[in-house]
Steps between C-alpha positions, in 0.01 A plus 500: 500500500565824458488888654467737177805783482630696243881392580694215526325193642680263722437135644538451857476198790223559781580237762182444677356191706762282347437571156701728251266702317671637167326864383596758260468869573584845343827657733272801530160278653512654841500169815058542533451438172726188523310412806190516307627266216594278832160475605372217286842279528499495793161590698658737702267865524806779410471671856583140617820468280824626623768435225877499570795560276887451653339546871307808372136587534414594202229851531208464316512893328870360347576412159714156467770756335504711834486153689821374306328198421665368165419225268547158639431639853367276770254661707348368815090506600423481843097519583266570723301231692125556423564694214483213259221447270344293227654155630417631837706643801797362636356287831640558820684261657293269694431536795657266801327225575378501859708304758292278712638535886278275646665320746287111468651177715599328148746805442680509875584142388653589176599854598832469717753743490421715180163390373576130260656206574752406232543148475848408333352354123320896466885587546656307302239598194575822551847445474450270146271752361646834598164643556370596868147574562380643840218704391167560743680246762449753814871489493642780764875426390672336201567110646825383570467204242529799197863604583609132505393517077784767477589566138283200390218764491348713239184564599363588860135658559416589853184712352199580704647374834539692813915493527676803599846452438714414240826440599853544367518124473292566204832514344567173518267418231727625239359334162142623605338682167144586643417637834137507606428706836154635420222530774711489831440849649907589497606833579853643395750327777290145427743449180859472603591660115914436505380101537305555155784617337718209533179371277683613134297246262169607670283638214149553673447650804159541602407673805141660494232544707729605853594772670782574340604912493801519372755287257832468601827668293596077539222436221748628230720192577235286385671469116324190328145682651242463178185548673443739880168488577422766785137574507284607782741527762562878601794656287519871442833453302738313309857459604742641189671157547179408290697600168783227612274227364566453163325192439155640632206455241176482738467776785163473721474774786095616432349563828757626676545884586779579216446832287825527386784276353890536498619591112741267545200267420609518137771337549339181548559401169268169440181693683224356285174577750473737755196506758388799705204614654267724301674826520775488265850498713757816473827402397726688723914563545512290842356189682437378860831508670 
């Protein structure tokens, strides 16, 4: 498709939602009317769209000449949640699933020290398989049995429990490539962060639905990290440390209390889908510190 002009068109790259949308513009289309010609790609209303060129905003009054976008440019589109259309709006995450604390005779028996009895065959299948699921077990702290499958693991969800502590010893699961800690009601000193960053093939981290209100300047140490999901926890900013992750594509943090966002945000070069709340974010020179 194309924006009419009476210069020079040129084709650029949108990056959106994991898909690379190819367009061609006249250098003199100013960034609203590009928007516009966005709207039906992508289903994103243009006061929704926020589009990004070399860690730029780029201002909607502009030209693509006065942006210094060029042909063969690669421009980034972050949106808006709820300010989809046609296919629909983006759904919020859902919600957590309540946690049952009823306290019957059948679960004192099988309840001990931190909610499950692990008999050794469940720990040895976790060990073969690499994958540890703990989700909705009442758990109030991550068993003993996990940090005996060391590097053996690569997958360990604790979701929707009630545990309030992750320890350094985290670190000992050093091949670990998805990390699930949705649902728990963790505030910042829950997550011992310099344990997570001994994690460096870890590639989702997950950690919705808490109290979380700040991220720590350790989260930039977190290399391999593809997809951060940070959603509904209580965040008013992002640490600059953000624009360390190079491998980032998917970056979740609607519902939180964010209206701005480090520039340094463009330097997350694989960023393919961005998620905010409705208001559209202000990219801004610093982070959280």
């Amino acid at each position: 498709m194309e924006v009419e002009g009476q210069n020079t068109a040129i084709n650029i790259t949108v990056k959106f939602s994991g898909r690379s949308i190819p367009i061609s513009v006249s250098l003199d289309s100013k960034i609203k009317d590009v928007k516009s010609l966005l709207q039906p790609l992508t289903n994103v209303l243009p006061r929704g769209q926020k589009l990004i060129f070399k860690g730029k905003l780029l201002v909607d009054g502009m030209t693509l000449r006065e942006s210094e976008v060029t042909n063969g440019a690669k421009v980034m589109l972050m949106a808006s949640q709820g300010l989809h259309q046609g296919d629909g709006p983006i759904l919020k995450d859902a919600k957590t699933r309540p946690i049952s604390r009823a306290n019957t005779s059948s679960n004192k028996t099988v309840n001990e020290k931190i909610g499950v009895l692990f008999d050794k065959n469940r720990v040895e299948r976790w060990k073969v398989t690499g994958v540890i699921g703990l989700a909705g077990c009442n758990l109030k702290a991550i068993p003993e049995e996990v940090w005996t499958c060391g590097p053996s693991t690569r997958v360990l969800d604790i979701s929707n429990n009630v545990i309030l502590d992750v320890p350094a010893q985290i670190g000992c699961l050093s091949s670990m490539q998805k990390f699930l800690l949705n649902g728990n009601g963790m505030s910042d000193e829950c997550i011992k962060w310099k344990g997570l960053t001994s994690l460096k093939h870890l590639t989702v981290l997950s950690v919705s639905h808490n109290k979380l209100s700040t991220l720590p300047s350790e989260l930039g140490a977190l290399c391999s990290l593809r997809q951060l999901h940070v959603s509904n926890n209580k965040l008013s900013s992002l640490p600059m440390e953000i624009g360390l992750l190079t491998q980032l594509e998917v970056l979740k943090v609607n519902n939180n209390r964010i209206s701005n966002v480090p520039m340094c945000i463009g330097d997350c070069s694989s960023l393919a889908e961005v998620i905010f709340s409705v208001s559209p974010p202000i990219l801004c020179g610093g982070g959280s510190t």
